[in-house]
C-alpha positions as CSV (number, residue, x, y, z in Angstrom):
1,X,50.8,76.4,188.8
2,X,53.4,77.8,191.1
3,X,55.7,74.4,191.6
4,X,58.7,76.0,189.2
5,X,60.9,76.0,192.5
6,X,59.7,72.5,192.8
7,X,60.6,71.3,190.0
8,X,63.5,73.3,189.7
9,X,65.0,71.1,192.9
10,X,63.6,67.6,191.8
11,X,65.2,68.3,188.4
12,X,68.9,69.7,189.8
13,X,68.7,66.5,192.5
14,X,68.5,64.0,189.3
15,X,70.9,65.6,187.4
16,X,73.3,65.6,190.9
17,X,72.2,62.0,191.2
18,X,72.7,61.1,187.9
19,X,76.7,62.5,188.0
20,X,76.9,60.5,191.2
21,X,76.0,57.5,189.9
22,X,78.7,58.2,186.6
23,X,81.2,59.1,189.4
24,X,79.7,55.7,191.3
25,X,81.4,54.0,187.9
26,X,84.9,54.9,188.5
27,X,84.6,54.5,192.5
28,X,84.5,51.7,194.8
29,X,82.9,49.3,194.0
30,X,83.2,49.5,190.6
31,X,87.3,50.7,190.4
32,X,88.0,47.1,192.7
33,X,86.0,44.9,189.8
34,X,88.4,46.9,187.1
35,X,91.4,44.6,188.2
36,X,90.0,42.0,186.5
37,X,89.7,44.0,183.1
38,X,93.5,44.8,183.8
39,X,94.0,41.6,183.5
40,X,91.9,40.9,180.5
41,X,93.3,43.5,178.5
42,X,96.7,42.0,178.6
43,X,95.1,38.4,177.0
44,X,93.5,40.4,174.8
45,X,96.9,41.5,172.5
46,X,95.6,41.9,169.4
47,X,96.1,45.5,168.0
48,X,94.5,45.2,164.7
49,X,91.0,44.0,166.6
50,X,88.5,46.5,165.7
51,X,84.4,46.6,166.6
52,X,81.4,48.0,165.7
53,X,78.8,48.4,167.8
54,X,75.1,49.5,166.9
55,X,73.0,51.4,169.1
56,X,69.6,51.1,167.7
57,X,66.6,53.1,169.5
58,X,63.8,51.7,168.3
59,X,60.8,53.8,168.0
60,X,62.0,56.7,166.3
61,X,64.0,59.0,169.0
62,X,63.3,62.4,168.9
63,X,66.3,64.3,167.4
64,X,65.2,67.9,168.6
65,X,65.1,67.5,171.9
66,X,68.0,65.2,171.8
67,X,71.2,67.7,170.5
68,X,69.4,71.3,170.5
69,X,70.4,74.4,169.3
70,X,70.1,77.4,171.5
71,X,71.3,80.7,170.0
72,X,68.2,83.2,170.7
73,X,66.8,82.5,167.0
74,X,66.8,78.7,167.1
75,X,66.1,78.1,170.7
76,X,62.8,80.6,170.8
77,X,61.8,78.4,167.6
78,X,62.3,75.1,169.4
79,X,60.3,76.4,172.6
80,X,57.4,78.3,170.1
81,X,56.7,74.6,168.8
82,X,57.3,72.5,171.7
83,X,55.4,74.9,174.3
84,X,52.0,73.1,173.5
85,X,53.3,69.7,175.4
86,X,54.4,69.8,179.1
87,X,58.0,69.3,179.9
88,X,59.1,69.2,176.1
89,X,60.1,73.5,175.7
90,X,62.6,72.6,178.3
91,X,64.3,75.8,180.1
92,X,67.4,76.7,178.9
93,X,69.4,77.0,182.4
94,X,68.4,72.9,182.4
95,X,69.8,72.6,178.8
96,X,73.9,71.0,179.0
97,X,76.0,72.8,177.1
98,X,78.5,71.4,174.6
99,X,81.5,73.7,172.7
100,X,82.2,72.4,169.5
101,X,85.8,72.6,168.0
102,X,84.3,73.5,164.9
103,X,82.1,76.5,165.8
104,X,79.0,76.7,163.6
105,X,78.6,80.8,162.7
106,X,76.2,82.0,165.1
107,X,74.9,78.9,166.6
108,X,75.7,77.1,169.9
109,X,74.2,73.6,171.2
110,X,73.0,71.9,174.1
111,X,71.9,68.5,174.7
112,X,69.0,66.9,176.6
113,X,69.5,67.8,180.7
114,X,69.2,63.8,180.6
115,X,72.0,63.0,178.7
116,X,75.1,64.4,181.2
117,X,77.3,61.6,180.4
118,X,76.9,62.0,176.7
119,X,78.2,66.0,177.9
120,X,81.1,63.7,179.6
121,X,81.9,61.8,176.3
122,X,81.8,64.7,174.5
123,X,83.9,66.8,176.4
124,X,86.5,64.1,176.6
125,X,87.0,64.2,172.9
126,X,84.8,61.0,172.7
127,X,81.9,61.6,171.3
128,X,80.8,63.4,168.1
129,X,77.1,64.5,166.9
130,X,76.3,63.6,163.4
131,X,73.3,65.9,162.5
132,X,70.3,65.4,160.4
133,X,71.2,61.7,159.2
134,X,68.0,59.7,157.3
135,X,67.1,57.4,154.8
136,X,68.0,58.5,151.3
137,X,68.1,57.4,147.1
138,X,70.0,60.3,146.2
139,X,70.2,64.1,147.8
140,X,66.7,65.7,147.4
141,X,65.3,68.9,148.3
142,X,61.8,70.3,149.2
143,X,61.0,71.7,146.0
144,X,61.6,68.3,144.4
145,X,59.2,66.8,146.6
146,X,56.5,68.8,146.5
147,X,56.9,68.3,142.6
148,X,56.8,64.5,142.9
149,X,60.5,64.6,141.2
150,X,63.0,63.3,144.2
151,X,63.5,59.6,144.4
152,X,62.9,58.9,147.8
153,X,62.5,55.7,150.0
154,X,59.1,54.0,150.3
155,X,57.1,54.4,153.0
156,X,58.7,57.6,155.3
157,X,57.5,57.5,158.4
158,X,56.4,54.3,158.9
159,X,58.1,52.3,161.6
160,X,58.3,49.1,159.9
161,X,60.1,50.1,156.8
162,X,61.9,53.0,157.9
163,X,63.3,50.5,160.5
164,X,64.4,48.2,157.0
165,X,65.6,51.6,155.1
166,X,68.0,52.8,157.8
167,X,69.5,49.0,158.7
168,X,69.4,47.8,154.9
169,X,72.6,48.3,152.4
170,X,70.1,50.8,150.5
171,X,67.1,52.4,151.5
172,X,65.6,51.7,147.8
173,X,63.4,48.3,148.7
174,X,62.2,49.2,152.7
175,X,61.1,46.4,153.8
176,X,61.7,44.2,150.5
177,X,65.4,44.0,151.3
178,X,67.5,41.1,152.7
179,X,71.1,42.3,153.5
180,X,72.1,44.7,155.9
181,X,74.7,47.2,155.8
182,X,76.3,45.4,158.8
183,X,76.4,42.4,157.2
184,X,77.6,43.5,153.7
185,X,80.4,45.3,155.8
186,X,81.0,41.5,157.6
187,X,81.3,39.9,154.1
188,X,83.9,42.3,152.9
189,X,85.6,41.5,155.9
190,X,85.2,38.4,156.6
191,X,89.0,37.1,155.7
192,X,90.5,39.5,158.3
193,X,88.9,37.1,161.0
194,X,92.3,34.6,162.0
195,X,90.9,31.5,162.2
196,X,88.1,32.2,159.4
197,X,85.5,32.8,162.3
198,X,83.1,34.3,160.6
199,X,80.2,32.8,162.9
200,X,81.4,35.0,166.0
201,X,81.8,38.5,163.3
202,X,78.2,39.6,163.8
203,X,76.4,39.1,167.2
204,X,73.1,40.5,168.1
205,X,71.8,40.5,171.9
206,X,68.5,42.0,170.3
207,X,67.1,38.6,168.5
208,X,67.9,38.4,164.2
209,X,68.7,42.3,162.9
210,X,68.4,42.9,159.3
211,X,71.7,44.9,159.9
212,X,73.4,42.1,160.7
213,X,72.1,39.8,158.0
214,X,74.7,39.0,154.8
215,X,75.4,37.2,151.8
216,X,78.0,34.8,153.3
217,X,78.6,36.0,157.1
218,X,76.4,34.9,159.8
219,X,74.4,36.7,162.5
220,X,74.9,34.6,166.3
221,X,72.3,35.5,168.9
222,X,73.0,35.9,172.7
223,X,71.4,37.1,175.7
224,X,73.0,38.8,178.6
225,X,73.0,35.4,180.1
226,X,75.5,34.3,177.4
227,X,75.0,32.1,174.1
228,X,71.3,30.8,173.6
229,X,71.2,27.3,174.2
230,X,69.5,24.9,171.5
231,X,66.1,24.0,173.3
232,X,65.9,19.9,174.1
233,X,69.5,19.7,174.0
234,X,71.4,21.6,176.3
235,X,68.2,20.7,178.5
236,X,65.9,18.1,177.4
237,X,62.5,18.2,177.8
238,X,62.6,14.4,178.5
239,X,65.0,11.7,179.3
240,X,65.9,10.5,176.0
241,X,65.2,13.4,173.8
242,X,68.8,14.7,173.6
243,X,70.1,11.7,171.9
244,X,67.7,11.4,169.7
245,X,67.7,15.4,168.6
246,X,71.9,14.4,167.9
247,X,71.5,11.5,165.7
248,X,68.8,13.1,163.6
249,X,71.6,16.3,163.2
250,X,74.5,13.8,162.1
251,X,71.7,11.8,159.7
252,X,72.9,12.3,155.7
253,X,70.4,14.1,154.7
254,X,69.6,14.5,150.7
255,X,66.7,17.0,150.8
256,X,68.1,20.3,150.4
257,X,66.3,21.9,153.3
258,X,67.0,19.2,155.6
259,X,70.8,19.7,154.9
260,X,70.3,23.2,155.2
261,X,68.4,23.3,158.9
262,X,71.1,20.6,160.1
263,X,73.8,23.0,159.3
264,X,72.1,25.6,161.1
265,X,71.9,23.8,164.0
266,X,75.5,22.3,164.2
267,X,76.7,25.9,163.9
268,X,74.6,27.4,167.0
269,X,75.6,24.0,168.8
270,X,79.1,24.9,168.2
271,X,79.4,28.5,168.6
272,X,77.4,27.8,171.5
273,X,80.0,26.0,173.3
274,X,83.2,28.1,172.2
275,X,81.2,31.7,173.2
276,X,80.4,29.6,176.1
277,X,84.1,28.8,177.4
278,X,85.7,32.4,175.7
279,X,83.5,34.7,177.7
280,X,84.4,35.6,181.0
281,X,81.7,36.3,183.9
282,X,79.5,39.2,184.5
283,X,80.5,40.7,187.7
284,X,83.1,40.0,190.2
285,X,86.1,38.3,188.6
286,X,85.2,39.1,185.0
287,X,83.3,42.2,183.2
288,X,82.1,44.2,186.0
289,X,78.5,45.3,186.3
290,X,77.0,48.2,185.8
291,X,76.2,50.5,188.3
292,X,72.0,51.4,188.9
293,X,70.7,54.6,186.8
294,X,68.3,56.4,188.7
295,X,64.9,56.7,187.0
296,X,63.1,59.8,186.4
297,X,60.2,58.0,186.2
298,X,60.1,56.2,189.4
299,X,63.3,58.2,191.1
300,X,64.2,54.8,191.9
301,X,67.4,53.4,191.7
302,X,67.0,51.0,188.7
303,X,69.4,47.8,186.7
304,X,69.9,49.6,183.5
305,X,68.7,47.0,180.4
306,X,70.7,48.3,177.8
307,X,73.9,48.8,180.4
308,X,73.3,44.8,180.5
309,X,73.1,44.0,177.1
310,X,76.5,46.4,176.1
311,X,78.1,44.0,179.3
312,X,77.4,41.5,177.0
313,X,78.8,42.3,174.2
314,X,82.2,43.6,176.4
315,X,81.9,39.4,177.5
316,X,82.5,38.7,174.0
317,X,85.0,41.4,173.3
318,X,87.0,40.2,176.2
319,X,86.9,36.5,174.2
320,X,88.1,37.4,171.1
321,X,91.4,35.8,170.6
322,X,90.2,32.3,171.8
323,X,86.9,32.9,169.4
324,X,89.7,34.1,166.8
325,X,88.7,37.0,165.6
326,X,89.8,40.6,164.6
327,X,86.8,42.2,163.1
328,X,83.2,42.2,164.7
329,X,80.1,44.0,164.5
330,X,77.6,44.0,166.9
331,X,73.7,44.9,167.3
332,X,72.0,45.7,170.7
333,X,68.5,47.4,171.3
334,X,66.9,50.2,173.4
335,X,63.5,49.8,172.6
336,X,60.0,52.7,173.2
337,X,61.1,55.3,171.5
338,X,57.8,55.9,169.9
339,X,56.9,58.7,172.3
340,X,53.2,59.6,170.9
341,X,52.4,60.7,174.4
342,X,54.0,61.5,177.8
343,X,56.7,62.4,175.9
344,X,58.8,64.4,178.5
345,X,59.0,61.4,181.0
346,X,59.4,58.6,178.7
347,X,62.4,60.3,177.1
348,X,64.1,61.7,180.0
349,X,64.1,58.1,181.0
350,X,65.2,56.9,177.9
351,X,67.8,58.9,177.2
352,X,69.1,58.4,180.9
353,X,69.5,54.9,180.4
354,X,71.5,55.5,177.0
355,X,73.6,57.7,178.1
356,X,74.7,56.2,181.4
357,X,75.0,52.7,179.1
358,X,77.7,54.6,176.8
359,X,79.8,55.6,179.4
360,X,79.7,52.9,181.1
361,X,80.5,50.9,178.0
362,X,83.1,53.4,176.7
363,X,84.7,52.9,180.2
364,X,85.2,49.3,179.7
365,X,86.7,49.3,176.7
366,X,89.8,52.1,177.8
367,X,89.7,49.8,181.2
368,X,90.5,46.5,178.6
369,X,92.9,48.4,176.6
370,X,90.4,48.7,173.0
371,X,89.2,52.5,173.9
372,X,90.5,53.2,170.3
373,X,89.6,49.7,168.6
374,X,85.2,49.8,168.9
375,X,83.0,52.4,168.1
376,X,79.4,53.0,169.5
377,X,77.3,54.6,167.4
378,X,73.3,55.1,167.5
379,X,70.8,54.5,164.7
380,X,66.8,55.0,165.1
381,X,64.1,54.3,162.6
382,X,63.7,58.0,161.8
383,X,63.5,61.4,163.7
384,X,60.0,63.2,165.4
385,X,58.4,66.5,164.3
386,X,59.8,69.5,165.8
387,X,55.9,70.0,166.4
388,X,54.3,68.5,169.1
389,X,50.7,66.6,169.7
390,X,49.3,67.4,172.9
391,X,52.1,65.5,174.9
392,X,54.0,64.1,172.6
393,X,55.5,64.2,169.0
394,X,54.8,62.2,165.8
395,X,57.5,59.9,163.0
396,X,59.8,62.4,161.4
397,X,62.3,62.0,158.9
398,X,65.7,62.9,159.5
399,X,67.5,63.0,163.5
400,X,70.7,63.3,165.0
401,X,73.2,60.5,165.9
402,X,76.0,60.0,168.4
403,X,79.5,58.4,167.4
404,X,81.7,57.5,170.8
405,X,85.2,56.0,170.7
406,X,88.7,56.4,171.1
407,X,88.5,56.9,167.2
408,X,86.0,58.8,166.8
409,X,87.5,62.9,166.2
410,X,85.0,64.2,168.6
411,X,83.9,67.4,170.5
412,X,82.7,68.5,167.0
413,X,79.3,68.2,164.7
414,X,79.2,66.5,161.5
415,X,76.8,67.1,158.4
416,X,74.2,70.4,158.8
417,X,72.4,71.3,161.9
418,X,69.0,72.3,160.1
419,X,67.5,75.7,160.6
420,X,64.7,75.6,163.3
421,X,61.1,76.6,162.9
422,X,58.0,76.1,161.0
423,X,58.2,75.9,156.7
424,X,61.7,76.2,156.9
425,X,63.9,74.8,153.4
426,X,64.6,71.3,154.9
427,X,60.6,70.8,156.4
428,X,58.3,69.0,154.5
429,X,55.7,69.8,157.5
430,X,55.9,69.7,161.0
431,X,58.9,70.2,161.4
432,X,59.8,67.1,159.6
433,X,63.2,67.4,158.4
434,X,64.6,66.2,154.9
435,X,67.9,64.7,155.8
436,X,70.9,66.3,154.8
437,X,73.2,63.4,155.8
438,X,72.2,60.1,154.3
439,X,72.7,56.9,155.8
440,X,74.8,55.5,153.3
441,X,77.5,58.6,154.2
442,X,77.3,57.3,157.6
443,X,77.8,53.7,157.2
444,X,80.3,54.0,154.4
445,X,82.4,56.4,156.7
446,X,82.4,53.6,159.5
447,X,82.8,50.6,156.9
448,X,86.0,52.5,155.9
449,X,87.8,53.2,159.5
450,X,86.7,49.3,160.4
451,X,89.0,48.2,157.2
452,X,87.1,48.3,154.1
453,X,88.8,49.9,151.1
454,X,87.1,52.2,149.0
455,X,85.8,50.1,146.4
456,X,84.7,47.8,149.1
457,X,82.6,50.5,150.6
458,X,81.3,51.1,147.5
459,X,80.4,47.3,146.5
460,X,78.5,46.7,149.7
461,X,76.5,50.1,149.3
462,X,75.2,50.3,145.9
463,X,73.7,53.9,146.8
464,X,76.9,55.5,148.2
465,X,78.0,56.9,145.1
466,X,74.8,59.0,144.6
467,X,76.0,61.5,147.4
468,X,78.9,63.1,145.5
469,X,82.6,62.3,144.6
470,X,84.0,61.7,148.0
471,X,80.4,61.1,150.4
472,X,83.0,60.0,153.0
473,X,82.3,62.5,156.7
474,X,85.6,63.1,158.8
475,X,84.1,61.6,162.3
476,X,86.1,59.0,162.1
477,X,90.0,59.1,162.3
């Protein structure tokens, strides 16, 4: 199989591509469509506004081949267990570098050769690596496990409750739970909004998120056509419908649900038509677009979907003093993650798309003037085994996150880079790590910098105590 010089080429032309196409964002075309950001950011005042924006790769992304460690002991580990799938034990000359300010004794890192803008970010000072985050009661430890003694979530590695555990305010009830730790955050909030606007604090372009969903705050869907528009009103099916759809919604209605589904209704109708008028145009004149990523898959230039959706929510950010608001949180989706096969190729175009999306995002925010006011930051229903099956890799537990903002204290790790190999202290098999970092630590610490006080942080996560005195991390300034 002598195509190494091959592949060496096709693989040094994408990453070249791929840098032309980040360079492509601050060039012409793209630099001429930043005039009308210019002039957004000065309507957009405001210097309290802050946003959250969650990144969810749903799936279950694969955390060792995302942020990989490659001193001689870790790195021959990595490529022992991932040698058995093609593409996964990837070279290390292919492997971008990163130099944290916080060296880690004897270890250095590398990230995915897809993720080159993430390298960008990082360098800058705008990105930071949290490593090893999962769903967690209380700390635990191998020997714990194996003696049935840790209190752990229900249901590890499966997709549908891990997905509940990570985006719930505890990771106690899976799939059982009801509020989100977005939208606990958004109820604590929820006064800091100017006009009390709490309809336009948590926006999903993904369809509803349990993260999003609170006690008293609201979750608004949109597309990255703009607000959804109440079917057989905005355009009636027939010619009368409309009129009859309105007088049922302003009827006095005593049955409790009746009231209930009205109200619903009356609120999508009107935050339909304020998010409608507040956010300016994709493309020329208004939120430029993104520029094409070019697929590994295809090595065609393609629209990049979650690029679209992160347009979206700049839209709404660009909006936010006629919508009236100073706090939002928002969800958007990059979906197949769950790489069981053709792992190499899947990812690699998966992780293009991501990281080309958050410097292209990141970009629009210094461009309107919030580089320091929202922070990105990725969430995934758990990580892979460091082990591999045939071409692919199966659920794991714990993974590695990215943080990027103006805020963020990046070009630095946060929380313990596990040890690699087989039966290591943190492995319950497979390479399966047992998180180190819980989610709670992580939300708590970006629940704080996005205004909540301490006891707030702790009201709206009932489990963040459990992970010591002060489970606050110091990515966030």
């Amino acid at each position: 199989m002598c195509t190494c010089k091959h592949d060496r080429s096709r693989r040094h032309f994408l990453r070249t591509a791929s840098l032309a196409s980040m360079a492509g964002f601050y060039a012409s075309p793209f630099l001429m469509e930043l005039n009308s950001l210019a002039a957004l950011a000065q309507e957009a005042g405001g210097s309290d506004y802050r946003a959250l924006v969650c990144l969810y790769l749903q799936g279950g992304n694969d955390g060792h081949g995302t942020v990989i460690a490659t001193d001689p002991d870790s790195y021959s580990a990595f490529v022992q267990a991932r040698s058995g799938a093609p593409g996964l034990a990837y070279p290390k000359s292919e492997l971008l570098p990163i130099t944290l300010k916080t060296p880690q004794s004897g270890r250095t890192f590398a990230l995915n050769p897809a993720l080159a803008p993430v390298q960008n970010l990082f360098s800058a000072g705008r990105a930071a690596i949290v490593a090893n985050i999962g769903t967690l009661i209380a700390p635990t430890s191998k020997a714990a496990i194996n003696n049935n003694t840790a209190d752990l979530p229900d249901s590890l590695f499966s997709h549908f409750d891990q997905t509940a555990a990570w985006q719930a305010i505890a990771s106690n009830l899976g799939s059982g739970e009801h509020v989100g730790w977005g939208g606990a955050v958004a109820d604590a909030i929820e006064s800091m909004n100017m006009n009390s606007n709490s309809m336009f604090t948590c926006i999903s372009t993904a369809g509803n998120a349990l993260f999003l969903a609170g006690e008293t705050s609201y979750q608004l869907n949109v597309t990255p056509a703009g607000p959804i528009p109440i079917y057989g009103l905005a355009q009636p099916a027939f010619g009368g419908t409309a009129n009859v759809l309105r007088s049922i919604l302003t009827a006095d209605e005593t049955n409790l649900f009746a009231k209930e589904y009205e109200a619903v209704i009356n609120r999508a109708m009107q935050a339909q038509a304020i998010l409608a008028k507040a956010m300016p145009p994709a493309g020329q004149g208004g939120i430029p677009n993104a520029p094409p990523f070019l697929d590994p898959m295809t090595k065609k230039l393609m629209d990049n979907p979650l690029a679209d959706s992160l347009q979206t929510v700049a839209r709404i950010i660009a909006g936010k003093d006629m919508l009236g608001v100073t706090r939002q949180i928002f969800f958007v989706q990059l979906g197949s993650f769950d790489t069981h096969n053709d792992q190499a190729t899947i990812h690699a175009q998966l992780l293009t798309q991501l990281g080309e999306a958050l410097e292209y995002f990141d970009g629009l925010m210094i461009n309107m003037g919030l580089g320091n006011q929202v922070t990105t930051f990725t969430v995934s229903d758990f990580g892979r085994t460091l082990t591999c099956n045939s071409n692919g890799t199966d659920h794991g537990w714990g993974s590695h996150h990215f943080v990027v903002g103006g805020a963020v204290q990046g070009q630095d790790m946060y929380g313990q880079y596990p040890v690699v190999g087989a039966n290591q202290a943190n492995d319950v098999g497979a390479g399966r790590l047992i998180p180190t970092t819980a989610v709670d630590q992580y939300a708590g610490t970006l629940a704080r910098w996005f205004g909540l006080s301490d006891s707030q942080v702790r009201l709206a996560l009932p489990n963040f105590g459990n992970f010591g005195s002060s489970p606050y991390m110091g990515f966030m300034g």
